[in-house]
C-alpha positions as CSV (number, residue, x, y, z in Angstrom):
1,X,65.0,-28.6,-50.9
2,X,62.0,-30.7,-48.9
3,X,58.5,-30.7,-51.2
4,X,55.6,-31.8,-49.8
5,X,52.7,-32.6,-51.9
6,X,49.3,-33.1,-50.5
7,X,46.4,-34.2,-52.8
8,X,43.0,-33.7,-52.0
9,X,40.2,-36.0,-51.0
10,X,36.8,-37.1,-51.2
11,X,34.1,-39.4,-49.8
12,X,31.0,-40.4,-50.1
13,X,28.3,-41.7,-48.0
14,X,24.8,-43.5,-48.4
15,X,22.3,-42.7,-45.2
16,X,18.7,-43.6,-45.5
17,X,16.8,-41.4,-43.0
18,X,12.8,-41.1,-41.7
19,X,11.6,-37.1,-42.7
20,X,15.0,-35.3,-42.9
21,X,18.8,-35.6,-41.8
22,X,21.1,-33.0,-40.6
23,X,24.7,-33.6,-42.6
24,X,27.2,-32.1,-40.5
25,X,29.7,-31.3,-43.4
26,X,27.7,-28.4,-44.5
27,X,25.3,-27.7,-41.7
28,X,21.9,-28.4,-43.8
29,X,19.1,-30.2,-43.2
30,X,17.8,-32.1,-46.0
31,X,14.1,-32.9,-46.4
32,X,14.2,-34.8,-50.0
33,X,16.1,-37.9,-51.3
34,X,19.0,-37.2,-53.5
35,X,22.7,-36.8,-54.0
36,X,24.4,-33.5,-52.1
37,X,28.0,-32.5,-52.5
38,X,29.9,-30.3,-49.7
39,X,33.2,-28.8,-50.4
40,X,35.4,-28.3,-47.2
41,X,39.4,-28.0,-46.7
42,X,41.2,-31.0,-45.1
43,X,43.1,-31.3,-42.3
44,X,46.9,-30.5,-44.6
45,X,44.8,-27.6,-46.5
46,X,43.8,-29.3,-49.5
47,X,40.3,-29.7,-50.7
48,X,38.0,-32.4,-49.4
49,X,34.6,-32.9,-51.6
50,X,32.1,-35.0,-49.9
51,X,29.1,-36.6,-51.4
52,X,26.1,-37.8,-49.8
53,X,23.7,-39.9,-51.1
54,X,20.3,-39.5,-49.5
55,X,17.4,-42.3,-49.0
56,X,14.4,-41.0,-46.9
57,X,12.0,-43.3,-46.1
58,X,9.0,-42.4,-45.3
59,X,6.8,-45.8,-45.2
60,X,3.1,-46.5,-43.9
61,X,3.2,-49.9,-42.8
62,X,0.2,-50.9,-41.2
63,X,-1.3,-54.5,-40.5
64,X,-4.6,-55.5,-38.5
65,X,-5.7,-57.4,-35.9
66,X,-7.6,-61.0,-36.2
67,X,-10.0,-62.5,-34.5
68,X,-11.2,-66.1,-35.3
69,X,-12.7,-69.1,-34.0
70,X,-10.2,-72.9,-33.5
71,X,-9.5,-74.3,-36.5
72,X,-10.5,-71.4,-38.8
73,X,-7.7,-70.4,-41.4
74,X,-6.3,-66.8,-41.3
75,X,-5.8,-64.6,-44.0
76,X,-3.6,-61.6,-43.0
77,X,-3.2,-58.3,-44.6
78,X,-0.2,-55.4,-44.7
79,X,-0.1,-52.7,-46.6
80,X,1.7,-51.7,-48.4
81,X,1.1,-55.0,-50.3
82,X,4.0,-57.3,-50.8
83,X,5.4,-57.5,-47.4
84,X,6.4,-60.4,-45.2
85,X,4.5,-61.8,-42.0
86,X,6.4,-63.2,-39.3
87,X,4.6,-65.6,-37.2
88,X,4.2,-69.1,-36.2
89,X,2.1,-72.0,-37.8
90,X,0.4,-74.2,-36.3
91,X,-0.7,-70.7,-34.7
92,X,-0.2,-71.2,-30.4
93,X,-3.0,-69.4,-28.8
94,X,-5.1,-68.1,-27.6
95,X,-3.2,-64.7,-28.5
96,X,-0.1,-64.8,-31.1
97,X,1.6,-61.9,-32.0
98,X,2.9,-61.2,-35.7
99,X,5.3,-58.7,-37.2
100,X,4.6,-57.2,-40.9
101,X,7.8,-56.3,-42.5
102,X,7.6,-54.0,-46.0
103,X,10.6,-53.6,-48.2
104,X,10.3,-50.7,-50.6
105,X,11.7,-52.4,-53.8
106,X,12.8,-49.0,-55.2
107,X,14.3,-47.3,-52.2
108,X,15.5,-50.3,-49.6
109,X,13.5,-48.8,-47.0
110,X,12.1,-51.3,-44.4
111,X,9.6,-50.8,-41.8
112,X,7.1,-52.7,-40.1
113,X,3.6,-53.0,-38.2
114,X,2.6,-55.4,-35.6
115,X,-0.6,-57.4,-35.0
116,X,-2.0,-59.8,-32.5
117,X,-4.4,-63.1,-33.9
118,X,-6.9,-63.6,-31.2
119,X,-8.2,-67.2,-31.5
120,X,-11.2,-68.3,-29.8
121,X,-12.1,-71.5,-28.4
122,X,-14.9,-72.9,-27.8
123,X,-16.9,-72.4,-24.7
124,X,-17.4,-74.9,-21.6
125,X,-21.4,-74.6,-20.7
126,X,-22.0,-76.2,-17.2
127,X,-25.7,-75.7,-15.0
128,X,-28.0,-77.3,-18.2
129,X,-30.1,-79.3,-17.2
């Protein structure tokens, strides 16, 4: 006598997403954040349970623009609140261009906006007399 035992199996996976993802396990697309479970057979017959656990991130992040004379400090603004700039000090201009990164806290979804500082130097006057 041969026996052959197969056991089941089971998996799970973690996907953050924009507005909704298609799982192909089941066929569904899912539009909210949360935990999903398909039941399927595996490839000996036995059942294979597979959990997703869904993050969908749907962020704002928006910055502005600056525009300011030499030698003028810049106060830059993201929302939401609590992000990150990315840009280089002493600024190089007369453009620079910045990145705002947010971090959701509670989910771990990251997106970002982009600005540009305009810095304005002064002006040559020639023909006074």
């Amino acid at each position: 006598m041969i026996l052959t035992i197969h056991s089941g199996s089971s998996s799970s996976s973690i996907v953050f997403a924009t507005s909704s993802y298609f799982w192909p396990c089941n066929n569904q697309n899912y539009t909210q954040s949360g935990t999903y479970t398909c039941y399927t057979i595996n490839s000996v017959g036995c059942p294979d349970t597979q959990t997703l656990i869904l993050t969908l991130c749907n962020l704002n992040v928006t910055t502005s623009n600056v525009t300011t004379c030499e030698n003028v400090p810049v106060t830059l603004t993201g929302s939401p609140a609590g992000g990150t700039f990315n840009i280089p000090n002493p600024y190089s201009g007369p453009q620079t261009n910045f990145t705002y990164v947010y971090t959701d806290p509670n989910t771990g979804c990251s997106d970002s906006a982009y600005g540009v500082v305009n810095i304005i130097g002064p002006s040559l006057v020639s023909g006074v007399l």
